[in-house]
C-alpha positions in Angstrom: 208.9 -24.1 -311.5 209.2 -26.1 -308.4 207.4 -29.7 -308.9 204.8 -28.9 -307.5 203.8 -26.0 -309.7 205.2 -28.9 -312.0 202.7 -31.8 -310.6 199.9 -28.3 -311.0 200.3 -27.5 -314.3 200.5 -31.0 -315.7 197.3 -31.6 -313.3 196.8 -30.7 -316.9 199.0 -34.1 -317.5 199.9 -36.7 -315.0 196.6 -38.4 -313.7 195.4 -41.8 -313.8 195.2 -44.5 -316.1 193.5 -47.4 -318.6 192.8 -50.9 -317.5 190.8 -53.8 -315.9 188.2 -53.4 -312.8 188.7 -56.2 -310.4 185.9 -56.9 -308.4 184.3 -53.6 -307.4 187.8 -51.8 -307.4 188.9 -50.6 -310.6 192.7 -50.6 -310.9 194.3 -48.2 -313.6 197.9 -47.9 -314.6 199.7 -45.5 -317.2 203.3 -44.7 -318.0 203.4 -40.9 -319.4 206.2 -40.2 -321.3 207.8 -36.1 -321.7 209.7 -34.7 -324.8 210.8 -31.7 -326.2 211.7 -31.5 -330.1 211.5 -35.3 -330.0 214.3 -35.7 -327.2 212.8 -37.1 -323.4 212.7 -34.6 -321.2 210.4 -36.2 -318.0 208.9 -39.7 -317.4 205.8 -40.9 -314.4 204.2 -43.9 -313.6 200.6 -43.3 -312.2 198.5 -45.8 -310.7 194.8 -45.0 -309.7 192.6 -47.0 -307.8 188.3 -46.2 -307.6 185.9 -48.0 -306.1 182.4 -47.1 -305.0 183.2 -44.5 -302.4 187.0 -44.3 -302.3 189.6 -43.6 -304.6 193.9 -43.1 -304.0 196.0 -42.0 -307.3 199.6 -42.3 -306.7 202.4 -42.1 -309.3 206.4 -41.6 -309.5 208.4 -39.0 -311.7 211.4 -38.1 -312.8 212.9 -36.2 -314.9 214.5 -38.4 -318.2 217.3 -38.2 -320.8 219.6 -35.1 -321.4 217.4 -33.6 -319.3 218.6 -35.4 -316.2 222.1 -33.9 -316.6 221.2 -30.3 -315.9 218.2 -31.0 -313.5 218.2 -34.6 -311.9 214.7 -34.8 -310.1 212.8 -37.7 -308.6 209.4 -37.6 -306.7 206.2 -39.0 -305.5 202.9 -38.1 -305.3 199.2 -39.5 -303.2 196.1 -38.3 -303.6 193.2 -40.1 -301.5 189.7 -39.6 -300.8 185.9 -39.9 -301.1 183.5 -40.7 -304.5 179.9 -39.8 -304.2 177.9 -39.5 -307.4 179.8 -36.4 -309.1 181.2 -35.3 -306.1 185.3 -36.0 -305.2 186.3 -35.4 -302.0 189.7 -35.3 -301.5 191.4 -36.2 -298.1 195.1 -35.8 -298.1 197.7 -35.1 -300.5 201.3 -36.1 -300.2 204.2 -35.0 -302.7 207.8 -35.4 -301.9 210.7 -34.9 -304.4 214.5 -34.0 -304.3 215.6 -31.9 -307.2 219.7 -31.5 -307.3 220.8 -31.6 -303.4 217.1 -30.1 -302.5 214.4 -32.1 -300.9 211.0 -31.3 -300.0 207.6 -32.5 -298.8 204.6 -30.9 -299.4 201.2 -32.0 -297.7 197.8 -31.2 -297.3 194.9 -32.2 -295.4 191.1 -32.0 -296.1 188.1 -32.3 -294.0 184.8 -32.4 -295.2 185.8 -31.1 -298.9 188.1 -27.9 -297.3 191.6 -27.2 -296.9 192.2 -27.8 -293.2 196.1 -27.9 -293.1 198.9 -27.5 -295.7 202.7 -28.0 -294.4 205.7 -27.6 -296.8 209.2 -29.3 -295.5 211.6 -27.4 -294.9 209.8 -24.2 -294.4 209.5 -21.6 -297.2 211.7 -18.5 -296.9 210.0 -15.3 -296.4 208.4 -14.0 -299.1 208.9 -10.9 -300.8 206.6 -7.5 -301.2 205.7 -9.1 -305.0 204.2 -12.3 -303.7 200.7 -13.2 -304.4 199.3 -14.3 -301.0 197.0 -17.5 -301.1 193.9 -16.8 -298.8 191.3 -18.6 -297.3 188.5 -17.2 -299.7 191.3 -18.3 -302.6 191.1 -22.0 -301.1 186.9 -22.3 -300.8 186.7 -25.0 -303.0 189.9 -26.0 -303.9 191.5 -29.6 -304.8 194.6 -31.0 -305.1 196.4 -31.3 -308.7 195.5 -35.2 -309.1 192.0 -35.3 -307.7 190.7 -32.4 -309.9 190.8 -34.3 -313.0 188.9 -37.2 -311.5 185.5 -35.0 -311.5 183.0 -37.1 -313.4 181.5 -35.7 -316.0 178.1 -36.3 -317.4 178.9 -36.6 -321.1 181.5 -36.2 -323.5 180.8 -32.5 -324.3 180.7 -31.8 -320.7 184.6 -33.3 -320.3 186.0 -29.4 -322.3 183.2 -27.5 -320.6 184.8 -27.3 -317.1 186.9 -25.4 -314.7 188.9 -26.4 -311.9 190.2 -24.7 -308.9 193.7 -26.5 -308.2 195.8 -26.1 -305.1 199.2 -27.5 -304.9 200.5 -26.9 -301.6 201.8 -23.1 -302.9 200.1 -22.0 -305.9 196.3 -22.0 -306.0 195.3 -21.7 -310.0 192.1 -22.3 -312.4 192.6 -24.9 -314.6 189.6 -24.0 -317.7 189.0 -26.5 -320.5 187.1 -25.6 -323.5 186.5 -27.1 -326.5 189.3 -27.7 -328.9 189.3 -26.5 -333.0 189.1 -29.2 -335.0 192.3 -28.6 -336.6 193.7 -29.2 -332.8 192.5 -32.3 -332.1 194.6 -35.0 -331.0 193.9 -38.4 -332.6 190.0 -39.6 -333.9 188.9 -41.7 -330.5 190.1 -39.1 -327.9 188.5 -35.9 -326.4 190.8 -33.0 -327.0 190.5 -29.8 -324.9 192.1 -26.7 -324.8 193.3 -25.6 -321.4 194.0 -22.1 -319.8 196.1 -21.8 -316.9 194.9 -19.0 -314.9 197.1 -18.1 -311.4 195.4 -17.1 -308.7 197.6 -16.8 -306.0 201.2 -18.7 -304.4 203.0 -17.2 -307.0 205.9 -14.1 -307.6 204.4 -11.5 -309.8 206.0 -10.6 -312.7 207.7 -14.1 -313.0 208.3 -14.9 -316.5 207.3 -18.6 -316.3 203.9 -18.2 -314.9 203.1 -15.1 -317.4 203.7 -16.9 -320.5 201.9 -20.2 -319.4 198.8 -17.2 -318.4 199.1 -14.9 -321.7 200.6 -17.1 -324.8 201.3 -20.6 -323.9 199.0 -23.1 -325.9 197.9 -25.7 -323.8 195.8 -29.2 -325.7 195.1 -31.5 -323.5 193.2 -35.5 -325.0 191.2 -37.1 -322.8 189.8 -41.1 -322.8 187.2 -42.5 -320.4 188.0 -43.8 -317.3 186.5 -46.9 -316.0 182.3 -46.9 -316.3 181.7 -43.9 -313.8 181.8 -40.3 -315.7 185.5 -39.9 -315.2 188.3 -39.6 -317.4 192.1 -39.5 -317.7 194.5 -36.8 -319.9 196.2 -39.6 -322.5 198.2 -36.9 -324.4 198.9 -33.2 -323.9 201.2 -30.6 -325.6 201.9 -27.6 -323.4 203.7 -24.5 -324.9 206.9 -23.6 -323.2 209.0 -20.4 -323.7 211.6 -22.9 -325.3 209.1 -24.8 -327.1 206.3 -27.3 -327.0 206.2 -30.2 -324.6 204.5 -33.5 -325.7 203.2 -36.2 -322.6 202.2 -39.3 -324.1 200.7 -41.9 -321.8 200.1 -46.0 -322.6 198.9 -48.6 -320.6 201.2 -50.5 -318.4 200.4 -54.3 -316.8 
């Protein structure tokens, strides 16, 4: 899955942050940290940044330990936009990463809450009769991966009670959380959810990837508060993969 797909499915992951408010602006940072079978697979630095009616998250990835021999990636990622009371209004969103000897940018562009522009650089290559068209009904509504998970919610119980509509730049997906089993939970203080990843459109059909993270993946995702306004930020997430379970931790950085 390209990194954006990536940065989509661990909208699941890769958000925000715990720390201090300064002033009126709250400043968070996190360092999330990805293994499989205990070995580092994937490492990102987010930083997010709310005030009353403005917010920007922006974070750095990479891929991490024996990983990086078979698939050396770096990236970026911006997300800005509008608060107001429970509603997040994103404006643009910026990813660029180079994977191997590839390099690519993807951007999009809201206005007034819709999708007004998306440009992906260099230009995909044609697709093929088993593609899954995105269309403009599939993006009514849609955010970005990183300003999804910034939705306040109203309570605690409220936080696993949600679905999002997530649009990367390619794939447009549902993100649902529901409540976890208590024999899932993830720590005593944190808020663990089950997620289901649900494509909608941007993708190949029949591609193996996406139809194990739809039909059999398991997908837990703990959540911890966010700053004093409703929202929160994924802390820990483990996120079945067809060669095993991925674990993201994330700790608080200065």
């Amino acid at each position: 899955m390209r990194p954006a797909g990536y940065c989509l499915v661990v909208a699941i992951g890769f958000c925000a942050a715990s720390g201090t408010a300064l002033a009126e602006t709250e400043t968070h940072r996190l360092r999330y940290d990805a293994f499989l079978y205990g070995i580092p697979i994937g490492k990102a630095d987010f930083t997010s940044r709310l005030d009353e009616s403005r917010f920007e998250v922006s974070g750095r990835f990479a891929s991490a330990g024996i990983a990086r021999l078979f698939d050396k990636t770096d990236g970026t990622v911006i997300s800005k936009g509008r608060l107001s009371g429970d509603a997040v209004t994103p404006s643009s969103y910026e990813l660029a990463y180079l994977s191997g000897k590839k390099r690519e940018t993807t951007t999009i562009r809201f206005s007034k809450g819709r999708i007004t522009e998306t440009v992906i650089t260099p230009k995909p290559k044609k697709r093929g009769k088993d593609w899954v068209a995105v269309s403009k009904k599939d993006l009514a509504g849609a955010l970005d991966p990183l300003s999804a998970l910034l939705s306040p919610a109203a309570s605690a119980a409220e936080v696993c009670n949600r679905r999002f509509k997530v649009f990367d730049g390619e794939m447009r997906a549902d993100i649902v959380f529901s409540p976890a089993a208590r024999g899932e939970r993830i720590g005593t203080d944190l808020i663990t959810c089950r997620a289901k990843f649900i494509p909608v459109s941007g993708y190949r059909k029949g591609r193996s990837t996406i139809a194990f993270l739809r039909d059999k993946a398991r997908l837990l995702v703990a959540f911890r508060p966010l700053g004093a306004r409703g929202h929160h930020t994924p802390v820990e997430a483990r996120i079945g993969t067809k060669v095993g379970t991925v674990h993201i931790r994330g700790r608080p950085v200065d």
